[in-house]
C-alpha positions in Angstrom: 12.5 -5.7 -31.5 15.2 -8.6 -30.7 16.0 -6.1 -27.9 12.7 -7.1 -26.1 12.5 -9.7 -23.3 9.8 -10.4 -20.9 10.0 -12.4 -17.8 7.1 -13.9 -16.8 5.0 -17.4 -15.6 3.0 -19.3 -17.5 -0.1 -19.1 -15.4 0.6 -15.4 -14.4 -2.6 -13.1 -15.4 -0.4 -10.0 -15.2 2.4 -12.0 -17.6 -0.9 -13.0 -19.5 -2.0 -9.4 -20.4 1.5 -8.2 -21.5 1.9 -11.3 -23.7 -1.4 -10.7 -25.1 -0.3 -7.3 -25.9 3.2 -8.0 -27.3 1.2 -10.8 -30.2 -1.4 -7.8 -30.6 1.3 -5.3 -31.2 3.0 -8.1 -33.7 6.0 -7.3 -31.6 9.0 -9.9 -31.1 10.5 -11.2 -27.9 12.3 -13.8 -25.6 10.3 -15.0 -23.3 12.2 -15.6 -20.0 9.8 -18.4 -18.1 10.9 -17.5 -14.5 10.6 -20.4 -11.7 8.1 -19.4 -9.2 7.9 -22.2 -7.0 11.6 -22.5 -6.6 11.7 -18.6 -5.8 13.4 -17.4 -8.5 12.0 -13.9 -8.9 13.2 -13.7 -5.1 16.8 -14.2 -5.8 19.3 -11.4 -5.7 19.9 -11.7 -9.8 16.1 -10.9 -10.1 15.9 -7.8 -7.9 18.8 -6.4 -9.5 16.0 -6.4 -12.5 12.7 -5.9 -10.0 13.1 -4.2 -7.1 9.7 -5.2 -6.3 10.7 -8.9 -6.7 7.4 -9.8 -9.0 6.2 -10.5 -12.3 6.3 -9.6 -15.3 9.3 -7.8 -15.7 10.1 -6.2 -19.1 14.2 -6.0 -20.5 14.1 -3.5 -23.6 17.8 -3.5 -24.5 18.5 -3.0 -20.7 15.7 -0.7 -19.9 13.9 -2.4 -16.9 10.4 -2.1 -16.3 7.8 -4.0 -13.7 3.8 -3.5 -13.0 1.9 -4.9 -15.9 -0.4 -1.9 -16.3 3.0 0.0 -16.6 4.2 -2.8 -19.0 1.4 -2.6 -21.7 1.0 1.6 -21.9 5.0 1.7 -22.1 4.9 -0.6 -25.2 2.1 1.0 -27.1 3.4 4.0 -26.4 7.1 2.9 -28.1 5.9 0.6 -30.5 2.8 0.9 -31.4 2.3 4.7 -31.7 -1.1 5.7 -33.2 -2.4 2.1 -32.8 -5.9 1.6 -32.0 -4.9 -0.9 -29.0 -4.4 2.7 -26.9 -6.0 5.7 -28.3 -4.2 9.4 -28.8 -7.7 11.1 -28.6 -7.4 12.1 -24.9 -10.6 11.2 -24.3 -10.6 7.5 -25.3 -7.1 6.9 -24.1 -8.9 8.2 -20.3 -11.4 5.3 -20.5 -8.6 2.9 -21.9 -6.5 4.4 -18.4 -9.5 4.6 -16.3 -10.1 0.6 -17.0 -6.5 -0.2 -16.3 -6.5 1.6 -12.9 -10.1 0.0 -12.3 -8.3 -3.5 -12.7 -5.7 -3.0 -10.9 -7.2 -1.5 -8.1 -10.4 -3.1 -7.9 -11.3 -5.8 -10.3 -8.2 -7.9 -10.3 -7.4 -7.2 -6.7 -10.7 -8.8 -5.8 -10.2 -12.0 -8.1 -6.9 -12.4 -6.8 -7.8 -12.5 -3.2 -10.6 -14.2 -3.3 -10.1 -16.7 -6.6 -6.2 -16.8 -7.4 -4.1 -16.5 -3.6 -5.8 -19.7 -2.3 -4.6 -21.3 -5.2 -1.1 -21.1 -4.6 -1.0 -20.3 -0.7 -2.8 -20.7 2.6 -5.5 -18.5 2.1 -9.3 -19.5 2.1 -12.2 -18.2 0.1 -14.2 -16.3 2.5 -18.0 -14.9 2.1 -16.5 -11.3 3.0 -13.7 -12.0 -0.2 -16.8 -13.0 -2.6 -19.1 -9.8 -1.0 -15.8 -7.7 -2.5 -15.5 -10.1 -5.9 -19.1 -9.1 -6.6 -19.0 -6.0 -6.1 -16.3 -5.2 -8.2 -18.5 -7.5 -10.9 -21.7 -5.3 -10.4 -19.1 -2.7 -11.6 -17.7 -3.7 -14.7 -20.9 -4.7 -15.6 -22.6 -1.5 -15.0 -19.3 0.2 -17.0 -20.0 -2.0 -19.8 -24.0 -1.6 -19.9 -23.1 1.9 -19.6 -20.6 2.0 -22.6 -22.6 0.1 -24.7 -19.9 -1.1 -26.7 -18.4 -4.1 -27.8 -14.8 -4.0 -26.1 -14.5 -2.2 -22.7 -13.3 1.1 -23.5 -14.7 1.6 -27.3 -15.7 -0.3 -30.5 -12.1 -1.3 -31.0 -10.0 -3.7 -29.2 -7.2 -2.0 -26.4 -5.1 -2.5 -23.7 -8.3 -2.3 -21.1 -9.7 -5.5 -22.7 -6.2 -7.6 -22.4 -5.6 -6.5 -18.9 -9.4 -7.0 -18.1 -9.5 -10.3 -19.9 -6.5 -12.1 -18.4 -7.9 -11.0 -15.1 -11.5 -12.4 -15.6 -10.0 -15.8 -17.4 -8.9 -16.6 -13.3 -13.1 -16.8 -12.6 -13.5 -19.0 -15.3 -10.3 -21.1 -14.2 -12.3 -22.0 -10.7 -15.6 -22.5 -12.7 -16.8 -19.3 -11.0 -20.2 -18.4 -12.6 -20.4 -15.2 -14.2 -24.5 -15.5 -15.6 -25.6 -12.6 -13.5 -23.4 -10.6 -14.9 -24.9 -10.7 -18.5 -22.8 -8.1 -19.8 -19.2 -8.8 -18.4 -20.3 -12.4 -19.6 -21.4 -11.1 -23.2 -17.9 -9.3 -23.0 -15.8 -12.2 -22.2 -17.2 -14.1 -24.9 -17.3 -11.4 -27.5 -13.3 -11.3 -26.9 -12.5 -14.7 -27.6 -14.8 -14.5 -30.8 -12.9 -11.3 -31.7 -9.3 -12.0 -30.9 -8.8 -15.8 -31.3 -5.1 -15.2 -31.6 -4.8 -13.7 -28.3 -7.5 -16.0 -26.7 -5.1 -18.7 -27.8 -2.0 -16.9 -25.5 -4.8 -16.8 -22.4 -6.7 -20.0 -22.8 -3.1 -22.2 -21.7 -2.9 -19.9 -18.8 -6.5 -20.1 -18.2 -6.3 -24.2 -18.2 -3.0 -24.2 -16.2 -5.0 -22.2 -13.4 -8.0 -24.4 -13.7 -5.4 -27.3 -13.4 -4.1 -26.0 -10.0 -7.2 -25.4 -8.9 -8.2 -28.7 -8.5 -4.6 -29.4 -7.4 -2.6 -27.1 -5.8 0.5 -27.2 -6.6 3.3 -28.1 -3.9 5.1 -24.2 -2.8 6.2 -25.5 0.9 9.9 -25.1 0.0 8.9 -21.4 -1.1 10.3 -18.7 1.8 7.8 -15.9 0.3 8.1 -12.6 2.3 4.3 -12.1 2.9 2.1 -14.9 1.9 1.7 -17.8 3.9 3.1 -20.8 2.3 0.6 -23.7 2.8 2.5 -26.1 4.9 5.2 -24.3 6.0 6.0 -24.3 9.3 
């Protein structure tokens, strides 16, 4: 386990679903805070570790590993073999994968653009970006109506609900109201009851969000490749 290190950002949903699943695994690490405002995970050190240059990153005992999604499936898989966090039975472990890919893809592709990216860059929330964001809500809430149970892929806790979790705590960080969605609501809530230990890794990320939210914090020294640094000439 001292092998394992993990670098991430403290307000990172992505960094926020692998921590969540590290605590939920009982797993030990060092946590490797990386400085995103000064362009750290830009730097030539960090793409000799991430070729894709973002974050998290996991370091198993020189073993290198980016994408979240890829992140949490590669540590059950090692660690946590038989754990109920990601199924064997081929059928429940689909619904667990079909979740991740729906986040990825869809669900936390949406929040980001439309809730997260104008945090942090010159971006603006836009009526077609919330058309999208709802969209993907009518979704999971149909999946979990459909499901009918408790977590998102089962009556047990897994991998779908951390990665789903961290991404939905981003609405809740912009005050973003999720009461026509009764059951991705109900869901939410049910988690925190549920899992109060990992609740307690999001809720700081959550609140740093929330934090930013209301004031952005300064990036205009930032040379990102892609996003438009508010400010920058």
């Amino acid at each position: 386990m001292a092998g394992l290190k993990l670098y991430s950002v403290s307000d990172s949903p992505p960094s926020t679903a692998v921590k969540m699943a590290l605590e939920a695994l009982a797993l030990e690490y060092t946590n490797v805070e990386v400085d995103f405002a000064a362009g750290e995970h830009l730097s030539d050190e960090f793409t000799k570790k991430n070729p894709q240059r973002e974050i998290p990153c996991l370091d198993d005992s020189g073993f290198f590993l980016s994408e979240s999604i890829a992140i949490l499936q590669y540590l059950a898989d090692k660690y946590g073999p038989g754990h109920s966090i990601y199924p064997r039975d081929p059928q429940q472990r689909a619904l667990v994968n079909h979740r991740l890919a729906f986040n990825i893809s869809t669900y936390y592709a949406r929040i980001a653009e439309y809730a997260v990216a104008p945090i942090f860059f010159d971006y603006k929330r836009t009526p077609d970006g919330l058309k999208k964001l709802k969209i993907a809500l009518n979704v999971l809430n149909t999946i979990l109506e459909r499901q009918g149970t408790k977590f998102a892929a089962g009556e047990h806790l897994t991998l779908a609900d951390v990665s789903l979790v961290a991404a939905t705590m981003c609405l809740e960080a912009v005050e973003f109201d999720l009461s026509p969605w009764p059951r991705v609501l109900r869901w939410y809530g049910d988690f925190k009851q549920a899992a109060p230990r990992l609740w307690a890794i999001a809720e700081p990320a959550m609140l740093e969000l929330k934090n930013f939210n209301k004031s952005p914090p300064d990036l205009s020294s930032l040379k990102h490749p892609y996003h438009p640094v508010r400010g920058s000439k």
